[in-house]
N, C-alpha and C positions, 0 to 999 in steps of 0.2 A: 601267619606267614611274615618273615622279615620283609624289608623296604627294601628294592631293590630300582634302581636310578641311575639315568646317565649324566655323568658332570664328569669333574678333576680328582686328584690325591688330595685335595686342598681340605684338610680337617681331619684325615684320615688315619688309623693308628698302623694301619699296616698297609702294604700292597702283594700280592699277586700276579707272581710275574711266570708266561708261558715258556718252556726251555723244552729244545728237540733235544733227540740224541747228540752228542758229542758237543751238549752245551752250549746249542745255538738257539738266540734270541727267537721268540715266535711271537714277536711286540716290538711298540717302537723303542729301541736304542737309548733313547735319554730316560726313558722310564726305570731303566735299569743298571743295577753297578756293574763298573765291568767285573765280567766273570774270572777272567785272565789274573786281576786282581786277590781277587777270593778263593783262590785254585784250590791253595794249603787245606782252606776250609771246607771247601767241599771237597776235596780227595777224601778228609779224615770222614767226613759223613759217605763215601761213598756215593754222592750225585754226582750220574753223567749226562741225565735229562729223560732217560730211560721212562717209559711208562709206569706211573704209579710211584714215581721215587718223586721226593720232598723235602724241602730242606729250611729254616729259618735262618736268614743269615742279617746279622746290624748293618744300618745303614748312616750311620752319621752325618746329618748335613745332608740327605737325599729327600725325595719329595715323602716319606714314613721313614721313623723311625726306623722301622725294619720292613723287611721283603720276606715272602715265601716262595722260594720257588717249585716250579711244581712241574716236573716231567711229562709230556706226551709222546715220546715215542721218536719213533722215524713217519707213519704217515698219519694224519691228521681227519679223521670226518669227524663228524657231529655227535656221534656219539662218544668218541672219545674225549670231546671235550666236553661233552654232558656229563660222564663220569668224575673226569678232572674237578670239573668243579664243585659237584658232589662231595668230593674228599676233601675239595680246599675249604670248604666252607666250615668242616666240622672241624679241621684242623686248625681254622681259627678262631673256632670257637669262642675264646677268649678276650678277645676283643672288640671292641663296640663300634664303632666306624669302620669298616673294611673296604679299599679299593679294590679292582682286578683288572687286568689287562687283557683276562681271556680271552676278551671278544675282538681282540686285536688281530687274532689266529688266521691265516688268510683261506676262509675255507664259506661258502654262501653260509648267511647267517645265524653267524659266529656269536653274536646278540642274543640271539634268542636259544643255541644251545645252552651256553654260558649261564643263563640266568633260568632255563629248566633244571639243570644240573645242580645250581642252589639251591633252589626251592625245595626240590626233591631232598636232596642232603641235606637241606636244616630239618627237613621233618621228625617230628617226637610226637608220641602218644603220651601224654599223660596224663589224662584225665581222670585216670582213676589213682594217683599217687598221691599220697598226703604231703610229700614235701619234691615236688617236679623240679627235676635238673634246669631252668634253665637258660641258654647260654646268654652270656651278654652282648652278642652282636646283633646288633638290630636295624642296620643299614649296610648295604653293601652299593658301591657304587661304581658301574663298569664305566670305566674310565675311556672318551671319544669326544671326537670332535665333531662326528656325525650325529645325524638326527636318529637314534635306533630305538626312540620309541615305539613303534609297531612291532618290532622283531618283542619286544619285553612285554605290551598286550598282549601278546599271544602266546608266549609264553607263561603268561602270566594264567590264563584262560584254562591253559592245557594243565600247569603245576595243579589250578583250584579242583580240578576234575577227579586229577590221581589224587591230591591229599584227600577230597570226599571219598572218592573208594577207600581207599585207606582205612580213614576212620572207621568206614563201617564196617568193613572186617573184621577190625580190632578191639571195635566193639562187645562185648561178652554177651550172647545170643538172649539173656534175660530182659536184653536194655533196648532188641531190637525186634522186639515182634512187629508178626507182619503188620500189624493195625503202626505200626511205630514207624517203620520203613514209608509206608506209603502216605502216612504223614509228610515226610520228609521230603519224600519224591512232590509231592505237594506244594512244597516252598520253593521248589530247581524256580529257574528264569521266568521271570512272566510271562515270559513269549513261548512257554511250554505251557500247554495245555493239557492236565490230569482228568484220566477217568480213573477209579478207583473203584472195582467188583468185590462186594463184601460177599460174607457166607449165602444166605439166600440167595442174590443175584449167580454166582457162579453154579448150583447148583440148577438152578434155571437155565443158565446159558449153553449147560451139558459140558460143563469144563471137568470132564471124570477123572483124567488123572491129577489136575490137582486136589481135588475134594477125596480121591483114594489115600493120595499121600497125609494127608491134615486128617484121617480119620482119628487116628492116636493121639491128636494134640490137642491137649487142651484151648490153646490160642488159636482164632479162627485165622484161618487162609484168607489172601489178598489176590486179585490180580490186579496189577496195575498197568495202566496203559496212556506212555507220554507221547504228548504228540507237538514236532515243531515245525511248523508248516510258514515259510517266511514265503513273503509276497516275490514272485518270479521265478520261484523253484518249477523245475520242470521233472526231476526225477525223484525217484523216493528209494531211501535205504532203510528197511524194516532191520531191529535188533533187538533180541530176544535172551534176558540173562536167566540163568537159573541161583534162584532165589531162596534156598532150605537154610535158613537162618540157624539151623541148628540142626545134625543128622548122626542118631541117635543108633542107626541102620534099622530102626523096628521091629518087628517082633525076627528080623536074621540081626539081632543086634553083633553091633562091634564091639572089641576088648574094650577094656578100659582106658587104652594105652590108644586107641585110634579114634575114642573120644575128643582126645584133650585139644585138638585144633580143628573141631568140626563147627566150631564157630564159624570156619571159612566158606562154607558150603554155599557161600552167598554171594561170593565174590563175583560172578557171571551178571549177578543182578546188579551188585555195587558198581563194576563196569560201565553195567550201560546207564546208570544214572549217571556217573559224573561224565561218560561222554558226552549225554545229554545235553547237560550244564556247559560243558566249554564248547560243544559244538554252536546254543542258542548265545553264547557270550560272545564267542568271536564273532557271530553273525553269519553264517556259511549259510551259498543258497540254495539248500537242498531242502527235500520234506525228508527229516527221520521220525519214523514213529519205535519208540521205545516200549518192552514188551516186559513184563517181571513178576511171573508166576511166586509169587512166596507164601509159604508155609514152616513150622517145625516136621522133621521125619520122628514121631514120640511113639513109647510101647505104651499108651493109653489101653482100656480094656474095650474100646472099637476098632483096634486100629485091622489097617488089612492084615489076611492074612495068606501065609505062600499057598499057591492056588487060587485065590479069588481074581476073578475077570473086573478088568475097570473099560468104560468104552470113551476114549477121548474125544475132543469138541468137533473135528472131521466125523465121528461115526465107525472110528476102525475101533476094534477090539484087543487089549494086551491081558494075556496070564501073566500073573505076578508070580513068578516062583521064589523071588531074593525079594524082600522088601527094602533092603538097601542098595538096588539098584532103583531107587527113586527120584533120581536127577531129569532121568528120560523121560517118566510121566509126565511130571509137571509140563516139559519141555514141549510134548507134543500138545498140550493144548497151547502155549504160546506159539507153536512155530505156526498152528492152523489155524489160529486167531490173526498172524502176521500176514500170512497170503489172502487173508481177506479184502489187506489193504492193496491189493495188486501195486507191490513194490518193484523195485527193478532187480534188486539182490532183498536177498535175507540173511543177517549174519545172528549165528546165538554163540555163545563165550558160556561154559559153562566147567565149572568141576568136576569132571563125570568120571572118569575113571583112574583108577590107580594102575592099570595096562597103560597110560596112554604116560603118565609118570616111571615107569618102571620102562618104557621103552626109550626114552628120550632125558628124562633124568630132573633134577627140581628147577631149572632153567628155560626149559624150553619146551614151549607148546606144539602141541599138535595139530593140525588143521585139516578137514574134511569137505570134501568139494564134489558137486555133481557139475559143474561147469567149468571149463578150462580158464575162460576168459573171468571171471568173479576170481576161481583160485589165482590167478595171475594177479590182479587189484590187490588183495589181501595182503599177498607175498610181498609186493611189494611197498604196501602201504607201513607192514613190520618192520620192512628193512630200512624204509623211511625216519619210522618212529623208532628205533634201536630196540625192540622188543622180536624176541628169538620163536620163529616160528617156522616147523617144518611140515611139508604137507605129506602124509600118511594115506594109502590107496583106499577108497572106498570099492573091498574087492566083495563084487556081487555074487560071485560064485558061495559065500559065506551067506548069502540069504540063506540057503535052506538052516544054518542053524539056530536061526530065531523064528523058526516054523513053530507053530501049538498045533497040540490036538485038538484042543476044541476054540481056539480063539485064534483071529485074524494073526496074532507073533506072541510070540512072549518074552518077558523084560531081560532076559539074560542068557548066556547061550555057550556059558562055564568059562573055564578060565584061559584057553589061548584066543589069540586075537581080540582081549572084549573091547580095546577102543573103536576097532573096525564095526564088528557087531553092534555097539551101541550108536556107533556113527548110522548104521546101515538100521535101526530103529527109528530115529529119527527122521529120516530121509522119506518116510514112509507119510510125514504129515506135510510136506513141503510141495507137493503136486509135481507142476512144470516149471514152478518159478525158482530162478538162479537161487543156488545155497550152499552159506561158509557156514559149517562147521567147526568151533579152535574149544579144542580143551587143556582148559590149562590149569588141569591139579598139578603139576608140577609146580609152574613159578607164580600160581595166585599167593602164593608166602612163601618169601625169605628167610631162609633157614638161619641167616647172620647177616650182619652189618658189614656192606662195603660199597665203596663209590657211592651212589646217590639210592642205594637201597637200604632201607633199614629194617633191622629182625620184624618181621609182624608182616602185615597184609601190603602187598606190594603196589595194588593196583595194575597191576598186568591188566592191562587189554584196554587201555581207556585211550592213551598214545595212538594205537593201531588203529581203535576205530575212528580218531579225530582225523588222524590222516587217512583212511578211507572214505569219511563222508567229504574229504577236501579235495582228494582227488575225482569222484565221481558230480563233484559240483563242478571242476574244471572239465571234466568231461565235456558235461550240459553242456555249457558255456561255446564250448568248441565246436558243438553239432549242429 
């Protein structure tokens, strides 16, 4: 992660300057050359301040060499200038000292947009390149005369969370088996407390849809279970990721062609780790206990097979008829392992279906609710976090189609409505207690590079959940 710090332009090769439509300042005024000036040059470039428009213009004798200025639009929130800065950052790539005025923008804290929107946009995967791009800037410094270091912790806290999801998405499924993840998970904050259910223990524990799904794989199945319980907390948010490190579909295997990014399958679990991690960083006073069924879905010569019964850690019973509908197993021993902790909500983030992507498209997730007042939270904790989340009807009149003949439901229930349907399987292990459902095979990866996203594992949902355990800690606080 670049250095990101509040001071002056004072050393700096370039600055950063915010411009509304029609080429008005969104900064202080001496930071910037007059624009009236530079008119000729920016006509020819076509900047009128517009969102997403950018321009390099020389500064001779100003506080940098040169300025970039960089469009937001006509109105201003946080996400907008999370994006802004995203783009400014790659776009200065090139040089080593960088100022910005972003945080000048007059909109509540503009600080800690400003410097998520870097963080996120300097992001690069390259650890598996032989010769890695990269870039020469390696301090950015938002330019104040304020104290905005807390707005940059925190921001700071939240960027560490999404780049861990990140990585491990991006990670290629060989480099992260479960025994490797829960390692990992292992290292999150000290003030996170791991329990880690190897093969023996989980099959003891009756955890049967994970142990159904891990029969095909060679690499034994994990469940992990982080716990962060800071002194004063009075509510508790259970969060449960789905964790298939790699999903092969099993013996209903996939083309070849819907292999090639099932690396991703994990992202619900990478999730809730690095929310983990920035939730125990910032110090927030809630208990979350963090949930992460992981396994490979592999065509081994045990694996399940369609029609075999698995009975999850509740005691209810699923006919497998798809074995690549194997998100929902695992899930339901996490979601029944989660109301053990008698939480106040339960949220799971999971990749689960390609209906719920085909309905809402690679941007935007889906969300499942048996409580009004939790879907409320949620919704708004997304809209908080600038991560696109629609809520979807958990319509129960569709029960009867994940009915079995001979088992309590069964995993799949064809092909209209399967987000609803898979939504309405899981529901099944969640009792009385409040539950978010978000699936988000759509935007757990970026199909390309723009604003502060870059091509590969996005980290969707690490945002939403830090602002929902922030807002049910102001809850407490409040009651």
């Amino acid at each position: 992660m670049i250095s990101i710090i509040a001071g002056s332009t004072h050393g700096a090769d370039l600055l950063i300057i915010p411009v509304l439509t029609d080429r008005i300042l969104a900064c202080d005024p001496d930071l910037s050359p007059d624009l009236d000036e530079v008119s000729t040059l920016l006509d020819a470039r076509d900047f009128d301040g517009k969102r997403g428009e950018s321009v390099f213009v020389p500064t001779p004798g100003g506080p940098t060499p040169e300025v970039l200025l960089v469009g937001l639009g006509d109105e201003i929130d946080a996400e907008t200038l999370r994006r802004a800065a995203g783009s400014a950052v790659r776009t200065a790539s090139r040089y080593t000292t960088v100022a910005s005025a972003l945080n000048q923008v007059d909109i509540d804290d503009a600080a800690n947009a400003a410097a998520l929107g870097t963080w996120l946009g300097a992001y690069s995967f390259d650890e598996y390149k032989s010769q890695p791009k990269t870039p020469k800037i390696s301090t950015m410094v938002l330019v104040s005369n304020n104290d905005i270091s807390a707005q940059i912790d925190d921001a700071r806290a939240v960027a560490s969370g999404v780049i861990l999801a990140r990585d491990l998405v991006n990670r290629p499924a060989r480099d992260k088996a479960p025994r490797q993840l829960a390692a990992i998970a292992q290292e999150l904050s000290g003030s996170i407390v791991v329990t880690v259910f190897e093969e023996d223990e989980i099959a003891e524990r009756g955890f049967g849809g994970l142990e159904a799904v891990n029969l095909g794989a060679d690499e034994p199945a994990r469940m992990v279970v982080m716990r962060y319980m800071p002194e004063g907390a009075t509510k508790t948010l259970a969060l449960v990721g789905k964790g298939i490190v790699f999903d092969s579909g099993g013996l209903s295997i996939k083309p070849a062609a819907g292999m090639e990014t099932m690396k991703t399958d994990m992202a619900g679990a990478a999730a809730v780790m690095g929310a983990m991690q920035a939730i125990a960083e910032i110090g927030l006073t809630i208990n979350v206990v963090g949930i992460a069924p992981i396994t490979e879905n592999m065509t081994g010569g045990s694996a399940q097979r369609p029609g075999d019964v698995m009975k999850a850690y509740n005691g209810k019973t699923i006919e497998v008829l798809n074995t690549d509908a194997e998100g929902r197993l695992v899930l339901a021993d996490g979601l029944a392992l989660a109301v053990e902790e008698a939480p106040d909500l339960v949220v799971d983030i999971a990749t689960l279906t390609g209906a719920c992507k085909v309905a809402l498209g690679p941007l935007i997730g889906g969300f499942f609710a048996t409580d009004d007042e939790a879907a409320h939270l949620v919704d708004v904790a997304a809209s908080t976090a600038g991560e696109k989340l629609w809520r979807l009807p958990l319509e129960e009149e569709y029960r009867s189609m994940i009915e079995s003949d001979i088992a309590d439901m069964k995993n799949t229930a064809g092909r209209w409505g399967g987000a609803i349907t898979a939504g309405l399987i899981l529901s099944e292990f969640v009792g009385d207690t409040p539950w978010v459902h978000i699936d988000v095979a759509g935007p757990a990866r970026a199909d390309k590079t723009e604003h502060y996203l870059i091509k590969g594992g996005s980290g969707f949902g690490v945002r939403t959940l830090v602002a929902l355990a922030r807002t049910m800690q102001c809850e407490s606080a409040d009651s």
